[in-house]
N, C-alpha and C positions, 0 to 999 in steps of 0.2 A: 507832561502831556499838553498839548494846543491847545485853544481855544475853539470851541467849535461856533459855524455858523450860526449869527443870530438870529431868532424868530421873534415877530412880534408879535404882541399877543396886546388887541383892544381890549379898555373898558369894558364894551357891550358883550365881549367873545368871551366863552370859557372853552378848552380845549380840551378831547379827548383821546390818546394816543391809544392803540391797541396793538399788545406784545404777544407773541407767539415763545414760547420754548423748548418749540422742535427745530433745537439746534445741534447739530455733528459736534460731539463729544469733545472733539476739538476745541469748536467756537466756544463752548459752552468753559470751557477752559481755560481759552485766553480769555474771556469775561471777566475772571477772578483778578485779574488785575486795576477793573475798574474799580473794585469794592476797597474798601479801607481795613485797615488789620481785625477793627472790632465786628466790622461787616460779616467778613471772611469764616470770623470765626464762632459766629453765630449761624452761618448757614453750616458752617462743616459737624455741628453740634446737630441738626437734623439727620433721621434715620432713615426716612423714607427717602429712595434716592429720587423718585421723579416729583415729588415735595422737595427736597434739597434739591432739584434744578429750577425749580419755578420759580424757588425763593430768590434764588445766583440771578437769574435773567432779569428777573425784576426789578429787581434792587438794582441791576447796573444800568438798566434800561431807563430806572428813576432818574439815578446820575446824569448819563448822557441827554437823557429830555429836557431837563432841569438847567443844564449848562448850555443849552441851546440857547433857553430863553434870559439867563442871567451874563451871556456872552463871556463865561471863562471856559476853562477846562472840567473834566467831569471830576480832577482830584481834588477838584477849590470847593467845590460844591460841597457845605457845612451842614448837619443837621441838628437841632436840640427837639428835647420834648418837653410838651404843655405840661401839668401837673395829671392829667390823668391821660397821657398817654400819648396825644395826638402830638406827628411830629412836625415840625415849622421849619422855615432854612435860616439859618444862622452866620454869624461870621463875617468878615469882610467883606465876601465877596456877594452876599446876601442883598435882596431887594425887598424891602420890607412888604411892598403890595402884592408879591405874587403870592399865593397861596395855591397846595398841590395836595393830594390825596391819591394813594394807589390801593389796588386790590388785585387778587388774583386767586384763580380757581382752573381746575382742569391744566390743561396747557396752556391758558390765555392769562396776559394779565392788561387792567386798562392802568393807565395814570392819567391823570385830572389835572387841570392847571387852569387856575383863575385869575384874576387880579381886585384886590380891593374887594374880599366880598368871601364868606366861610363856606366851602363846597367837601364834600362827601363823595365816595361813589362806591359801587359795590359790583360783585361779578358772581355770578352760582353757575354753573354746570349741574342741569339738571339728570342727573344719575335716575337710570330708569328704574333699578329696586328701594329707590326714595320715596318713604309712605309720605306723604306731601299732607294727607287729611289727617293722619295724627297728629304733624306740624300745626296744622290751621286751627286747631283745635286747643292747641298749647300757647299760640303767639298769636292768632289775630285776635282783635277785638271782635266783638258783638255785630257790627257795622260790616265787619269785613267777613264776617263766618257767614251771613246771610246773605250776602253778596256773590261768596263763592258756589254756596251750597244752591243757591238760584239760576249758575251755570248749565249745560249740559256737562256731561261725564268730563267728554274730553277737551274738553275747555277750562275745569276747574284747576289742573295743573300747574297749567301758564298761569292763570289769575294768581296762584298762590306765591309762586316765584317773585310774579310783580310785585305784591305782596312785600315780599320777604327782602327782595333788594331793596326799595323804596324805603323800608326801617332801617334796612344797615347803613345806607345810603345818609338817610337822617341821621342818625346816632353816630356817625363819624366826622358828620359836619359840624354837628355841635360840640364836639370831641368827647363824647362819653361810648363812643363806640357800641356794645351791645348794652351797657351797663346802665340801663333806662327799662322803665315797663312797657315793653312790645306792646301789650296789649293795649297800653294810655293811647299809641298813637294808630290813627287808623288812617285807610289808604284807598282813596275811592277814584274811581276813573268814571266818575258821570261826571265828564266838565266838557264845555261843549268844542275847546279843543282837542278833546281825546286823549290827553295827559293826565297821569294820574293827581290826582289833588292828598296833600297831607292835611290832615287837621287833628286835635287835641280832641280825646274824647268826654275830657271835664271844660275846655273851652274850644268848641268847632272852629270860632272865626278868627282864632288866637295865630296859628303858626300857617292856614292857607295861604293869606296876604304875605308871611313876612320870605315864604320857601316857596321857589320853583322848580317841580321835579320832570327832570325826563329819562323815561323807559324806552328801554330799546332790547334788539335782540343781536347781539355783533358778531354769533355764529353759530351752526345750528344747535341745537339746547344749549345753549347759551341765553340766561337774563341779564341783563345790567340794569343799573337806575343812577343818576346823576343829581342830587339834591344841591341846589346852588342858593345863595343869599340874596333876598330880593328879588325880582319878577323882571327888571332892564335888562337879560343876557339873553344869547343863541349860544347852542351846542356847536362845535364844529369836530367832527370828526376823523381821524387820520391813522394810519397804519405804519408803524418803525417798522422800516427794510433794514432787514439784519443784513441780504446780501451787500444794500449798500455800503454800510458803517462797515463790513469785514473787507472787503474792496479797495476804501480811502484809507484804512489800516496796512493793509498789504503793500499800498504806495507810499508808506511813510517812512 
């Protein structure tokens, strides 16, 4: 397999890619050659078949974005994992600064890419028979139940999503994923950029300085949340053209 175009990616920049996996059965097909044997057969072990495609697209989508910016091919592209989970790039052909995060929900998935700095992201598709206030009730703190319940009706929804991504978002940047007390951390958007703000709820001033979060909404019910290290970065956001990558395949 080539080496695909390089992209650069600054210090101050953290990148957000957004995958789609309404791909013709096909595409979705010859994808499976991007994945590697152990890849492969970890998605063919899923049951659900439009979960077994998001997971295919994903993962290959990870590859190809990855090899973008590390300038090999998407089959050089190495992964290991942290002790509790979180995965890193490994290997030869491996850049030690870049640091990357994927998630994915519905038909969408984002992938994250940083340099020099521990980032998170998370995606929910919010599902309209999703009791949202038995969640909020379960997982937010005290801070953030009064915040929501202070909403109008149909406002409280969204807040809870922002909510809800902004934790996973956390909890994957520091790589313990969900396996932390939701309710320790709380997620308030009174900040006078209109960004949500994280803080500890046994120390407030402890993790607002050290984490910069941004909320977005990249389709409709659709939340995400981007929790990056440090407060020096801009989001930049971008959309993988699958027509394109299937295109410069066809002419190879």
């Amino acid at each position: 397999m080539e080496s695909a175009p390089h992209i650069r990616l600054p210090f101050q920049e953290v990148h957000v890619w957004a995958v789609t996996s309404d791909l013709a059965p096909q595409q979705v097909a010859e994808l499976q050659s991007v994945l590697s044997g152990a890849e492969r057969q970890r998605v063919h072990g899923i049951k659900i078949a439009p979960v077994r495609t998001l997971r295919l697209v994903a993962r290959a989508a990870l590859r190809l974005i990855l090899s973008r910016y590390l300038g090999v091919s998407a089959d050089a592209v190495a992964f290991a994992l942290e002790p509790q989970g979180k995965p890193y790039l490994c290997g030869p052909t491996a850049d030690s600064l870049i640091t990357f995060n994927i998630a994915h929900s519905g038909s969408l998935a984002l992938v994250a890419v940083g340099r020099s700095r521990r980032i998170g992201v998370d995606i929910e598709l919010a599902r309209s028979r999703f009791d949202h206030a038995a969640m909020t009730k379960r997982v937010c703190s005290l801070q953030e139940r009064q915040w929501i319940d202070a909403l109008p009706e149909r406002a409280q929804r969204a807040a809870f999503f922002t909510c809800w991504t902004c934790k996973e978002a956390y909890g994957k940047a520091i790589g313990k994923g969900l396996r932390f007390p939701l309710s320790g951390v709380s997620v308030s958007c009174r900040s006078s950029r209109g960004s949500p703000i994280l803080t500890l709820v046994d120390d407030p001033a402890a993790e607002a300085h050290r984490w910069r979060v941004h909320a977005w909404s990249p389709a409709r019910n659709y939340f995400a949340a981007l929790v990056g290290e440090r407060q020096d970065w801009q989001v930049r956001c971008f959309e993988w053209n699958w027509d394109t990558y299937f295109s410069e395949q066809s002419q190879r």
